[in-house]
C-alpha positions in Angstrom: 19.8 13.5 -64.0 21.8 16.5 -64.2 21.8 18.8 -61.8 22.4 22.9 -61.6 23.6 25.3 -59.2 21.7 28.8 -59.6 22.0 32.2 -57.9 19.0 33.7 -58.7 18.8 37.7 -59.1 18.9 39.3 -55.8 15.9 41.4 -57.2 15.4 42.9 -53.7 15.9 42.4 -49.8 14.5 41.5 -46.5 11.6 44.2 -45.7 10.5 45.7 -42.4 7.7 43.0 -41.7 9.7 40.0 -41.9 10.4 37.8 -39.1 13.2 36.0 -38.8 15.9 34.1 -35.9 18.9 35.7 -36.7 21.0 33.5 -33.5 21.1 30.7 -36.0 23.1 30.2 -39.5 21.1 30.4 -42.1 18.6 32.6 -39.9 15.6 30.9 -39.7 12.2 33.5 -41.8 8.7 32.8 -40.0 7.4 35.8 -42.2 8.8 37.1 -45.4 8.7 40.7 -46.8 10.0 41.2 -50.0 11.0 44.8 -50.7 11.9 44.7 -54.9 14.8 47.5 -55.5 15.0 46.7 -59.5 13.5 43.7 -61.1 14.1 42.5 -64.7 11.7 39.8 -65.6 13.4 36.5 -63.9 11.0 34.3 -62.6 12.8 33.3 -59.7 15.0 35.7 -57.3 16.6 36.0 -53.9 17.4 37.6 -50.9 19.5 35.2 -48.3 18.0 32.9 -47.0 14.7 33.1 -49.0 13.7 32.6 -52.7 10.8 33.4 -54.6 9.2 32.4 -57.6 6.2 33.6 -59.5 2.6 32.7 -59.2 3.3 31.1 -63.1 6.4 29.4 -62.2 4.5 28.4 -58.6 1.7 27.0 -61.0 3.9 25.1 -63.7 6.5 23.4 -61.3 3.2 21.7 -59.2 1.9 21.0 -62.2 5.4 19.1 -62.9 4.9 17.3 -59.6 8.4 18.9 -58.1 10.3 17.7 -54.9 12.4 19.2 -52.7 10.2 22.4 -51.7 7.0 23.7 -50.6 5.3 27.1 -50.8 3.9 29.5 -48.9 2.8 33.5 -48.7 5.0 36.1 -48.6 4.6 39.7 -48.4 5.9 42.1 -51.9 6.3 45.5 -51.8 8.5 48.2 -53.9 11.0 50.0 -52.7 11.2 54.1 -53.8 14.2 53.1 -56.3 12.2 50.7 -57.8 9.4 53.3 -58.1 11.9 55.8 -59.5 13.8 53.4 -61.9 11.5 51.3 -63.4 8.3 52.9 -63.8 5.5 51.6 -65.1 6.7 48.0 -64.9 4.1 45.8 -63.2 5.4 42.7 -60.5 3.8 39.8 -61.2 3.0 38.0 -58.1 5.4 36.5 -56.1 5.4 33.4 -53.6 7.8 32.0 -51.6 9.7 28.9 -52.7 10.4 27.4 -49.3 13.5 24.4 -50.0 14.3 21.7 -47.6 15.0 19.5 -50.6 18.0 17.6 -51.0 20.8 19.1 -53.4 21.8 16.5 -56.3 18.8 14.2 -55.2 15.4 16.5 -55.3 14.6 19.0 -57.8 15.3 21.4 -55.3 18.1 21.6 -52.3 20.6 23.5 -50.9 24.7 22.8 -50.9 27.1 24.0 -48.5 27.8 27.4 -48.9 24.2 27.8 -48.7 23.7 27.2 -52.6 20.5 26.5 -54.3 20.6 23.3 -56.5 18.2 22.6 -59.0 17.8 19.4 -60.8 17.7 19.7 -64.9 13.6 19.1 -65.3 13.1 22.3 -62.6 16.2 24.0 -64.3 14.3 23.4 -67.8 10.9 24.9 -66.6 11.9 27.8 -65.6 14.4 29.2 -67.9 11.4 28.1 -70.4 9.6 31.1 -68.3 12.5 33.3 -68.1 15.3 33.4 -66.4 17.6 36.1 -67.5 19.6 37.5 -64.8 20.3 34.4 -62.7 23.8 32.6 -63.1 23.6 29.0 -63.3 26.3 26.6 -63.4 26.6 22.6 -63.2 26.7 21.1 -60.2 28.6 18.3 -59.1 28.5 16.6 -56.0 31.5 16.9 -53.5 
């Protein structure tokens, strides 16, 4: 199986109510707040060390059976500029897309430099429900 490294759109960043330990590398989030400065309809984004994906994509990849991740709550908000810039547009919910996969082995994981990996199947779902902004590039094992 092929697999892809992605670098989702940073559609936002660590809010006020998250909790994190910031004495290790990657810090380790016990809560996540996700403040949105400008989103543009990917259905997966980022803010280090955290992902999220949306309640659709959340829906389709456990129908898909996936590996390599679980999920769990996280807190959305807007930010003013996001209020300013883009208004009218409506988030869809968001979750958090917690990976402790494996990169090149689950369909998700993380490479040294702290890289998401994604197999094909995972990679092929959600670009199917639209990923525009993210850059994604094959991944090969080092």
């Amino acid at each position: 199986m092929q697999y892809f490294k992605i670098r989702p759109h940073p559609a936002g960043g660590v809010g006020k109510g998250t909790v994190l330990d910031s004495s290790v590398h990657p810090p380790i989030v016990t809560k996540l707040h996700y403040e949105v400065n400008a989103w543009f309809g990917d259905v997966i984004v980022a803010t280090f060390p955290c992902f999220l994906v949306t309640e659709e994509a959340q829906r389709a990849l456990e129908k898909m059976g996936f590996s390599g991740a679980t999920f769990a709550d996280a807190e959305v908000t807007t930010s003013e500029e996001f209020q300013e810039d883009q208004p009218g547009v409506v988030l869809p919910r968001f979750v958090w897309l917690k990976v402790h996969g494996k990169a090149g082995q689950d369909d998700f994981g993380i490479a040294v430099p702290f890289r998401l990996v994604i197999s094909e199947r995972a990679f092929d779902l959600l670009d199917s429900l639209g990923i525009f902004v993210a850059i994604v590039e094959p991944y090969d094992e080092e």
